[in-house]
PyMOL CGO cylinders between C-alpha atoms (Angstrom):
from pymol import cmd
from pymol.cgo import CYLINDER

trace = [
    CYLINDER, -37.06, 5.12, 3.69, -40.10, 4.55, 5.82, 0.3, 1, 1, 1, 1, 1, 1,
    CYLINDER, -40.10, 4.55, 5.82, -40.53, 2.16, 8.61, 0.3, 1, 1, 1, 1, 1, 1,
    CYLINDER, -40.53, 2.16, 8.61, -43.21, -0.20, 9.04, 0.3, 1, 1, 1, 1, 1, 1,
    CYLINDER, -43.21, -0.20, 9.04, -43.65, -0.17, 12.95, 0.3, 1, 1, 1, 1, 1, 1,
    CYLINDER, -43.65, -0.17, 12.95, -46.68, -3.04, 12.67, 0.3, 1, 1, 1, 1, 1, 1,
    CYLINDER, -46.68, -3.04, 12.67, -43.33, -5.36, 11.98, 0.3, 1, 1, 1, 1, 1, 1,
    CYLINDER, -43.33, -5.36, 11.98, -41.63, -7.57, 14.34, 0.3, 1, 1, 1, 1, 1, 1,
    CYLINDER, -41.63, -7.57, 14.34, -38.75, -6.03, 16.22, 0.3, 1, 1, 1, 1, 1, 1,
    CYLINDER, -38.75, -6.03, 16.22, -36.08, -8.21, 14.51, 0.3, 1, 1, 1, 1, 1, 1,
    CYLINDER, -36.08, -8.21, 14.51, -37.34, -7.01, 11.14, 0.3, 1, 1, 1, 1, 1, 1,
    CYLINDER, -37.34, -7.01, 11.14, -37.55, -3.67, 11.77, 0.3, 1, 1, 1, 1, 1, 1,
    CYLINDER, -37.55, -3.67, 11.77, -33.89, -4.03, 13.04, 0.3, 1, 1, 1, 1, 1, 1,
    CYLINDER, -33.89, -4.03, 13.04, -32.49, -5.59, 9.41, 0.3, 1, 1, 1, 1, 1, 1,
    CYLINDER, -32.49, -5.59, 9.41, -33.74, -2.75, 7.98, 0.3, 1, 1, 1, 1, 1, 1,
    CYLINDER, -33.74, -2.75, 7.98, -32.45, -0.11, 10.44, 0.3, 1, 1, 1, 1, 1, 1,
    CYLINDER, -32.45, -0.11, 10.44, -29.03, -1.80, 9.99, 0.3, 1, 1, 1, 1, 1, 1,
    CYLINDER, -29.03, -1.80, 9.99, -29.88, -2.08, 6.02, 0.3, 1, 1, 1, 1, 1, 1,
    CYLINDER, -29.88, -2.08, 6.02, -30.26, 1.60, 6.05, 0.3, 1, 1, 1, 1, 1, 1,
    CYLINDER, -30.26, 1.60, 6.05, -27.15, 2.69, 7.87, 0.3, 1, 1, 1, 1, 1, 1,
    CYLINDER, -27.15, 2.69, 7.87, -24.95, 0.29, 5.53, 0.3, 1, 1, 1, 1, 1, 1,
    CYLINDER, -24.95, 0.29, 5.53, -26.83, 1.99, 2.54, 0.3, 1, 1, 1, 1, 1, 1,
    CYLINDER, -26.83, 1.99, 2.54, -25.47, 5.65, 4.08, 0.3, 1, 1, 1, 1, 1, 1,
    CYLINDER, -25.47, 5.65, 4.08, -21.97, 4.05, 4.80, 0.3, 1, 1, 1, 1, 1, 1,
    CYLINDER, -21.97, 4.05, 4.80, -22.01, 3.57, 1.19, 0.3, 1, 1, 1, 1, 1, 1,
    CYLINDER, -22.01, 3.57, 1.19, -22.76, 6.98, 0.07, 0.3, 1, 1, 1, 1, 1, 1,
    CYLINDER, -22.76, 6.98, 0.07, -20.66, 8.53, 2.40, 0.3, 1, 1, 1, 1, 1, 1,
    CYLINDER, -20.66, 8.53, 2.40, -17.58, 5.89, 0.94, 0.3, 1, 1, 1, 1, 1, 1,
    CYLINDER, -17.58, 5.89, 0.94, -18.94, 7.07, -2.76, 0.3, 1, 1, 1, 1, 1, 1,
    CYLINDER, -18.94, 7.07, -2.76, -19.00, 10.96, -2.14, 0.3, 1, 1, 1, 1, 1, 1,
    CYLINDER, -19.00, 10.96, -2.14, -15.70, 11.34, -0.74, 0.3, 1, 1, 1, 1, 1, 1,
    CYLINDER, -15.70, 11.34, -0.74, -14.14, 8.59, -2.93, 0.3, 1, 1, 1, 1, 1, 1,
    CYLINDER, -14.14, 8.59, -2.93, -12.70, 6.67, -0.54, 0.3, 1, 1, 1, 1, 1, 1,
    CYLINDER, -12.70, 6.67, -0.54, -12.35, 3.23, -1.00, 0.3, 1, 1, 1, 1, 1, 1,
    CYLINDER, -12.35, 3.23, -1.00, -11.98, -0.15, 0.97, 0.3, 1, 1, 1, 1, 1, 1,
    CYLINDER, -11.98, -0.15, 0.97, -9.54, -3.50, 1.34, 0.3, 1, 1, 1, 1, 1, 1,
    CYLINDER, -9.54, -3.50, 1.34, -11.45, -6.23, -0.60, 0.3, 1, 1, 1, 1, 1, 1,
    CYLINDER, -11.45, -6.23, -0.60, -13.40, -8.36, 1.53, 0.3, 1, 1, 1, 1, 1, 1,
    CYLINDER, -13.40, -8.36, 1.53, -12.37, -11.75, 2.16, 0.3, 1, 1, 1, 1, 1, 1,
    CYLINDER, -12.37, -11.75, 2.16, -16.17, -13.15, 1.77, 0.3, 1, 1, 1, 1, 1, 1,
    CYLINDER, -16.17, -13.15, 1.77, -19.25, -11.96, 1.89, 0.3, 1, 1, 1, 1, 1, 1,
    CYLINDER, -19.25, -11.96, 1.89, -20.22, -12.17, 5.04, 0.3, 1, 1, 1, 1, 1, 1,
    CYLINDER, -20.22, -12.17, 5.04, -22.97, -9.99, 5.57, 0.3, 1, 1, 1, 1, 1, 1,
    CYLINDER, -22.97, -9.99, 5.57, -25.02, -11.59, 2.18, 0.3, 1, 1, 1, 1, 1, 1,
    CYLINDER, -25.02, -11.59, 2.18, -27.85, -9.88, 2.95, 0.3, 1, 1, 1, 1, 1, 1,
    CYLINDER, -27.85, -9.88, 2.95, -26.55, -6.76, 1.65, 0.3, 1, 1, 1, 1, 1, 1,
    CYLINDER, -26.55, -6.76, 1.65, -26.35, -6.12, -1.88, 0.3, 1, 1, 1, 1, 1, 1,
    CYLINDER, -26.35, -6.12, -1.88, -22.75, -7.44, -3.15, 0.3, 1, 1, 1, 1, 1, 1,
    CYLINDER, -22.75, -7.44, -3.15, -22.63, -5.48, -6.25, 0.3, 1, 1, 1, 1, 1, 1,
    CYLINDER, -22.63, -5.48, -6.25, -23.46, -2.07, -4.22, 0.3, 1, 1, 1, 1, 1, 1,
    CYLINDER, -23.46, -2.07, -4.22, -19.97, -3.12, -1.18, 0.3, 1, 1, 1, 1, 1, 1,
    CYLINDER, -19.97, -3.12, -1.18, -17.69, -3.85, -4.55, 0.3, 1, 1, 1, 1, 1, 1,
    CYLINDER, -17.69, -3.85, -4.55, -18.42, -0.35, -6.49, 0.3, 1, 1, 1, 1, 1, 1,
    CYLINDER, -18.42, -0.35, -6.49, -16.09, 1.08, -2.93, 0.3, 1, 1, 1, 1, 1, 1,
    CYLINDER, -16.09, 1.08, -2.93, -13.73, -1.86, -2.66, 0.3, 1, 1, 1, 1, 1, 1,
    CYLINDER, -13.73, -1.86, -2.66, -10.23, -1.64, -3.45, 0.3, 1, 1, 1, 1, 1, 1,
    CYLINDER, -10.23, -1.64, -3.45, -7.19, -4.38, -3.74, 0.3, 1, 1, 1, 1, 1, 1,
    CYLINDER, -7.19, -4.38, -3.74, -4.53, -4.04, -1.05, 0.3, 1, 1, 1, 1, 1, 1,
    CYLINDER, -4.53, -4.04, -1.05, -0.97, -4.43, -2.26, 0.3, 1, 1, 1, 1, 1, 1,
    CYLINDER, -0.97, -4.43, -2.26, -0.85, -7.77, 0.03, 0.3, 1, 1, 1, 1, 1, 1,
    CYLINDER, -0.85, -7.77, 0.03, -4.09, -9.06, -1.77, 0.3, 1, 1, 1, 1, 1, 1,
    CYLINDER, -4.09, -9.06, -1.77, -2.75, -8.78, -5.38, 0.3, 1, 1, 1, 1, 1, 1,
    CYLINDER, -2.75, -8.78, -5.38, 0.93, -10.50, -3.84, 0.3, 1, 1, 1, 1, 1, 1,
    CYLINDER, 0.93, -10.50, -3.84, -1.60, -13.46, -2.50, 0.3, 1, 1, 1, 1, 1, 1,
    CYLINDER, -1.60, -13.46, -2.50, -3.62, -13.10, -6.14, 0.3, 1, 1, 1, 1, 1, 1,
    CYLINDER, -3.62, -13.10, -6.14, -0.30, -13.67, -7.86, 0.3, 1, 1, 1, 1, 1, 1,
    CYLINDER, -0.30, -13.67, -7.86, 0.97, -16.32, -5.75, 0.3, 1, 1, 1, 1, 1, 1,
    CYLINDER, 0.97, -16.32, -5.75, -2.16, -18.17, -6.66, 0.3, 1, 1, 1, 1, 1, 1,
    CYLINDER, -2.16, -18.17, -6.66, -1.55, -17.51, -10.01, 0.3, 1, 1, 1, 1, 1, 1,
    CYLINDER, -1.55, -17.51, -10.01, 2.29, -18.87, -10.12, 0.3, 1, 1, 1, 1, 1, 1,
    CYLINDER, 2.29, -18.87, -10.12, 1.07, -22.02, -8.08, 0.3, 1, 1, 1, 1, 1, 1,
    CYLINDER, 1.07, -22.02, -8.08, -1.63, -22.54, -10.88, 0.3, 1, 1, 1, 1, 1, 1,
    CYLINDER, -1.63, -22.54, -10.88, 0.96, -22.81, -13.38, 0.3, 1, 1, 1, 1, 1, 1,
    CYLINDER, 0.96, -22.81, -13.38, 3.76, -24.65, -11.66, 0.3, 1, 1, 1, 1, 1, 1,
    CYLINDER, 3.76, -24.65, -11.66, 0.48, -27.15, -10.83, 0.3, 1, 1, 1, 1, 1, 1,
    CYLINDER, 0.48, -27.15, -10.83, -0.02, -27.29, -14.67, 0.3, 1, 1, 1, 1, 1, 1,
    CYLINDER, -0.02, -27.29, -14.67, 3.54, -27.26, -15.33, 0.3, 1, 1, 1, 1, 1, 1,
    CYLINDER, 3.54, -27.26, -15.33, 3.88, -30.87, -13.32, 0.3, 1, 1, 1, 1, 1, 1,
    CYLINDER, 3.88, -30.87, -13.32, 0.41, -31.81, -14.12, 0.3, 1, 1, 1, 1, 1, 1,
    CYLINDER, 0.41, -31.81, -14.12, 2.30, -31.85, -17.95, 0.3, 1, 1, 1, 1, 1, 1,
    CYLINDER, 2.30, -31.85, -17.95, 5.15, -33.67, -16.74, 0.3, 1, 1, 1, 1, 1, 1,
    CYLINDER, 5.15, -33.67, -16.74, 7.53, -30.52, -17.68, 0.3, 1, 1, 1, 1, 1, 1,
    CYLINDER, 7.53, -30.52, -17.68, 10.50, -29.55, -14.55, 0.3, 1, 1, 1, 1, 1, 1,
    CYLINDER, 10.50, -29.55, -14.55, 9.95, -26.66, -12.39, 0.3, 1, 1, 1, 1, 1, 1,
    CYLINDER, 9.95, -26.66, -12.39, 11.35, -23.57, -14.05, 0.3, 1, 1, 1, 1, 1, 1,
    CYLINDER, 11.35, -23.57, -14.05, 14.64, -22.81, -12.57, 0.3, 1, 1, 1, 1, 1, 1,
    CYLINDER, 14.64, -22.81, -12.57, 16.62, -21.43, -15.84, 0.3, 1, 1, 1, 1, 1, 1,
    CYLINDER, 16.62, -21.43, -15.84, 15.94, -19.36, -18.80, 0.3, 1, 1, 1, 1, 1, 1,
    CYLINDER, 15.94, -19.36, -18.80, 14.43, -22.28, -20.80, 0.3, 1, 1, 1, 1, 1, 1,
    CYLINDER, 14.43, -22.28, -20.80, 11.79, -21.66, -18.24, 0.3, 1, 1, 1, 1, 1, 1,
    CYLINDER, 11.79, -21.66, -18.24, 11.44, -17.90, -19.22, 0.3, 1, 1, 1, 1, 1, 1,
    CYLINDER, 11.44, -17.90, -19.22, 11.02, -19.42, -22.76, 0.3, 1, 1, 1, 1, 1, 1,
    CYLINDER, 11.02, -19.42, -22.76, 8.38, -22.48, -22.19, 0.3, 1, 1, 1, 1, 1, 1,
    CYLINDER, 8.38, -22.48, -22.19, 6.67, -20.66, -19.65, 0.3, 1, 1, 1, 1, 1, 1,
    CYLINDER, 6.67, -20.66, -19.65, 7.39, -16.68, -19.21, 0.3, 1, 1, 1, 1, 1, 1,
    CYLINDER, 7.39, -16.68, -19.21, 9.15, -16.98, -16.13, 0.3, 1, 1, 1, 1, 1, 1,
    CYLINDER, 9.15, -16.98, -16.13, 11.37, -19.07, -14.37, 0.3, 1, 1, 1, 1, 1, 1,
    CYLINDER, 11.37, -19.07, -14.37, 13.11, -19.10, -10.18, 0.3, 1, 1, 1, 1, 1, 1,
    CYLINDER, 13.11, -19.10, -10.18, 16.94, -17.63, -9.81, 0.3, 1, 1, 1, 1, 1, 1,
    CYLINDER, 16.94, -17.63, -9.81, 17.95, -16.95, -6.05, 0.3, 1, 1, 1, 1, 1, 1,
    CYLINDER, 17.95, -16.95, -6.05, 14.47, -16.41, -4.22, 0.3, 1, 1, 1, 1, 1, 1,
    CYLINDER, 14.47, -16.41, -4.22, 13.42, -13.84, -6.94, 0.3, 1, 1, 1, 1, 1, 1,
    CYLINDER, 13.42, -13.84, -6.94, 11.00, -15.09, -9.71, 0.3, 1, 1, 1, 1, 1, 1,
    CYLINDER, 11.00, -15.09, -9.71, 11.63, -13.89, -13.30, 0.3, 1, 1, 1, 1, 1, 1,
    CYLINDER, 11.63, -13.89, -13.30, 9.02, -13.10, -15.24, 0.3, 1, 1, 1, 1, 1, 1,
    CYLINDER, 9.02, -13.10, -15.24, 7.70, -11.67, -18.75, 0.3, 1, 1, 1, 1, 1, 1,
    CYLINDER, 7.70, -11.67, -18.75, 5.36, -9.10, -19.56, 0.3, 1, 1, 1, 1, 1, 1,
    CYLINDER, 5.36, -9.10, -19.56, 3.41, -11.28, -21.13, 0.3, 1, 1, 1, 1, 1, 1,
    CYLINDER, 3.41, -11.28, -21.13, 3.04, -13.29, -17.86, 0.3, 1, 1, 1, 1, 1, 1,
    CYLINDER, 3.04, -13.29, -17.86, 2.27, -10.05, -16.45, 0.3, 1, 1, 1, 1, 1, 1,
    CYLINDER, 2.27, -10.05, -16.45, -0.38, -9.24, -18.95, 0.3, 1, 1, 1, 1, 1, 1,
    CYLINDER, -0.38, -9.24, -18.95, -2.05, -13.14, -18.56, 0.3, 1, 1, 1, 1, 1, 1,
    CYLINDER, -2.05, -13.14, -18.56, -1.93, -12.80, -14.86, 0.3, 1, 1, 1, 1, 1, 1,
    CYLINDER, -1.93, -12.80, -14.86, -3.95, -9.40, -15.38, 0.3, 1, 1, 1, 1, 1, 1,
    CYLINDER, -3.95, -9.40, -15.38, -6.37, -11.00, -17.53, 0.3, 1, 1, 1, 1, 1, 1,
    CYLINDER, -6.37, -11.00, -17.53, -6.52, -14.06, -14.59, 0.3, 1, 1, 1, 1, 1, 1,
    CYLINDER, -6.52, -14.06, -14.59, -7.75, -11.31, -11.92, 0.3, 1, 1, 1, 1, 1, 1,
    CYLINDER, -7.75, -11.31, -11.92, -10.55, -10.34, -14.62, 0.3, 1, 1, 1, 1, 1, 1,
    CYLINDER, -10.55, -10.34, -14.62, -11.70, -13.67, -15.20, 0.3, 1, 1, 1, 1, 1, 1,
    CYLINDER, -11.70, -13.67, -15.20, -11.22, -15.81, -12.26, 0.3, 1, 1, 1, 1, 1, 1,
    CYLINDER, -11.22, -15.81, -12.26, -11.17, -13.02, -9.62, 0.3, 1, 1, 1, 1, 1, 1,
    CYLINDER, -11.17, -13.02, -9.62, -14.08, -10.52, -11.29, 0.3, 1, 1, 1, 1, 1, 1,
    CYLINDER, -14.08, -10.52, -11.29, -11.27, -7.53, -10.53, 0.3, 1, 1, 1, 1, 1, 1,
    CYLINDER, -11.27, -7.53, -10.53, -11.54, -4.65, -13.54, 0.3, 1, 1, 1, 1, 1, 1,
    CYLINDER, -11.54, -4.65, -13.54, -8.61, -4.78, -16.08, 0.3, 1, 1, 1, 1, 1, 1,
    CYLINDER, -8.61, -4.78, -16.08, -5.95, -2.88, -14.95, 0.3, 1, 1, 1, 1, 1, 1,
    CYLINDER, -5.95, -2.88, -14.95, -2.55, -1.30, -17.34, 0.3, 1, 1, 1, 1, 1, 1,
    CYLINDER, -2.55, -1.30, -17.34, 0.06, -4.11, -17.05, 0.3, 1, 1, 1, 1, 1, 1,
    CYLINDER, 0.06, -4.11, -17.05, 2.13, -1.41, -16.21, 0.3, 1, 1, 1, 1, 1, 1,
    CYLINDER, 2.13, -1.41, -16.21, 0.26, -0.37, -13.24, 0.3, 1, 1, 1, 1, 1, 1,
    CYLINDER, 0.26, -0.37, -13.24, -0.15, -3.55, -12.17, 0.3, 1, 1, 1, 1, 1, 1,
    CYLINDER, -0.15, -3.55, -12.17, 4.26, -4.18, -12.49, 0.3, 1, 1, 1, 1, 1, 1,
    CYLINDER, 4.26, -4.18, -12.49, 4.63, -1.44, -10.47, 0.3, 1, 1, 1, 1, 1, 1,
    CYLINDER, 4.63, -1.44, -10.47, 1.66, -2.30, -7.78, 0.3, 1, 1, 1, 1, 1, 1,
    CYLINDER, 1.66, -2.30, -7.78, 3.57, -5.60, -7.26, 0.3, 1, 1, 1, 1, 1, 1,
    CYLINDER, 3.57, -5.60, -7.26, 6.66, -4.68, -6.59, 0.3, 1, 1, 1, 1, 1, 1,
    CYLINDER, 6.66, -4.68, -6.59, 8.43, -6.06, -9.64, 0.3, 1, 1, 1, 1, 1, 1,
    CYLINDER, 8.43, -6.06, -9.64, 12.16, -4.55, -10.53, 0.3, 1, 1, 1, 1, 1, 1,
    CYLINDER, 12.16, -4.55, -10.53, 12.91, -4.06, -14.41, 0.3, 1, 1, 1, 1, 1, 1,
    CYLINDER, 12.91, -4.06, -14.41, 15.64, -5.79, -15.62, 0.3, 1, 1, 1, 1, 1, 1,
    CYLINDER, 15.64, -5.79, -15.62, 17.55, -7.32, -18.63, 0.3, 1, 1, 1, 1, 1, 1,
    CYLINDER, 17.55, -7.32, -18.63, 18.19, -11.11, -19.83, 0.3, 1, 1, 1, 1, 1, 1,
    CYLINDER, 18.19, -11.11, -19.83, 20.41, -12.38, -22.53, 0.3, 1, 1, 1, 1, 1, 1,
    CYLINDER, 20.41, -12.38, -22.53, 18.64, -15.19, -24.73, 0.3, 1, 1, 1, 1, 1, 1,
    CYLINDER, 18.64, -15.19, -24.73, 20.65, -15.84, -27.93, 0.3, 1, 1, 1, 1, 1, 1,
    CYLINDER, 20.65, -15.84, -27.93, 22.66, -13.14, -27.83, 0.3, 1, 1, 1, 1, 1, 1,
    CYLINDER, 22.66, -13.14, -27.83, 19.54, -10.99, -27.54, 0.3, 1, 1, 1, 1, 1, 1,
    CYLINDER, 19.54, -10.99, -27.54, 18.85, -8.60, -24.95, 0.3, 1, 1, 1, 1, 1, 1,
    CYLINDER, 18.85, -8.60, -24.95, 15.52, -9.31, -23.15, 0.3, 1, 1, 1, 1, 1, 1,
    CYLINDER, 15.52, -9.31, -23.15, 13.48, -7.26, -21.06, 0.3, 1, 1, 1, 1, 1, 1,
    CYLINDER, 13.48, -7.26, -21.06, 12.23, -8.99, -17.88, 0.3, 1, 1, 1, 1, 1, 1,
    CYLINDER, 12.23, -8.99, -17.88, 10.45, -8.19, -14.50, 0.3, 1, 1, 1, 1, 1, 1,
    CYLINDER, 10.45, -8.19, -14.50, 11.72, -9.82, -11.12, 0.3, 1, 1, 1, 1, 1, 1,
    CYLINDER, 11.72, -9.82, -11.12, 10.47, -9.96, -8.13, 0.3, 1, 1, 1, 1, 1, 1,
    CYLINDER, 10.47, -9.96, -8.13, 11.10, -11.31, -4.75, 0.3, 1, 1, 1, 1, 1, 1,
    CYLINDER, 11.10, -11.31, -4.75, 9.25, -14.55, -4.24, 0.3, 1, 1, 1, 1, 1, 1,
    CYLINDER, 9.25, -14.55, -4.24, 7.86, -16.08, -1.83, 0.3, 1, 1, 1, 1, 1, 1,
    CYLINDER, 7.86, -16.08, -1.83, 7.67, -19.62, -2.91, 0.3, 1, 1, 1, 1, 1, 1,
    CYLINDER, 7.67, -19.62, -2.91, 9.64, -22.45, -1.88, 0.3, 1, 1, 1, 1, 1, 1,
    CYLINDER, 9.64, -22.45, -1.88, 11.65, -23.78, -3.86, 0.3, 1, 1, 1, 1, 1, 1,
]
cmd.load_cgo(trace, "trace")
């Protein structure tokens, strides 16, 4: 990049700074490193689409992600008059339900919330089983009419 010096001293500043976030960039992309998402985007006159290509979810960010996404559904649960899910007719109705400060969840929950990030969130589609294991969830069994169920719990944070 060349400089203009006939600009004023602020400009030619922005685009000093403009080059060095450029390089920052390359450097990130060359050596594959990546970073925690950013929580806005602050510096908007850099190009969004260029910082996201070396951003990276944190394990705390995808806990906060899914928290957002239970307290979506418990909203719609009351929003449709139905009881906050504290049994396995909630597993049933709604693909998870609360037991002792651990949520219990399906994979199917799983596999919604991961189409949630894409959607709402802009994240790229991840394997539901990548995404179990990034959260934290524990595999585990449920009996529902005499049938053996797979489930995924995990220690939650929610009152309740």
């Amino acid at each position: 990049m060349r400089f203009d010096f006939n600009k004023e001293r602020a400009e030619l500043l922005d685009d000093l700074i403009f080059v060095g976030y450029m390089s920052w960039i390359d450097l990130f992309k060359k050596y594959g490193t990546t970073l925690t998402t950013t929580v806005d985007n602050v510096y908007s006159e850099f190009p969004l689409s260029e910082l996201k290509s070396i951003e990276a979810i944190s394990d705390e960010d995808l806990n906060l992600m899914f928290e957002e996404f239970i307290n979506s559904k418990i909203k719609q649960i009351d929003k449709e008059g139905g009881s906050f899910p504290t049994d396995l007719s909630g597993l049933t109705h709604y693909g998870f339900y609360f037991k002792d400060q651990e949520i219990i969840c399906d994979y199917g929950l799983i596999s919604e919330f991961n189409k949630w990030l894409s959607n709402t969130k802009g994240l790229k589609q991840r394997p539901v089983s990548r995404l179990i294991s990034d959260l934290g969830f524990k595999k585990t069994n449920v009996r529902i009419n005499e049938q053996l169920i797979t489930v995924f719990k995990l220690n939650s944070v929610l009152p309740f």
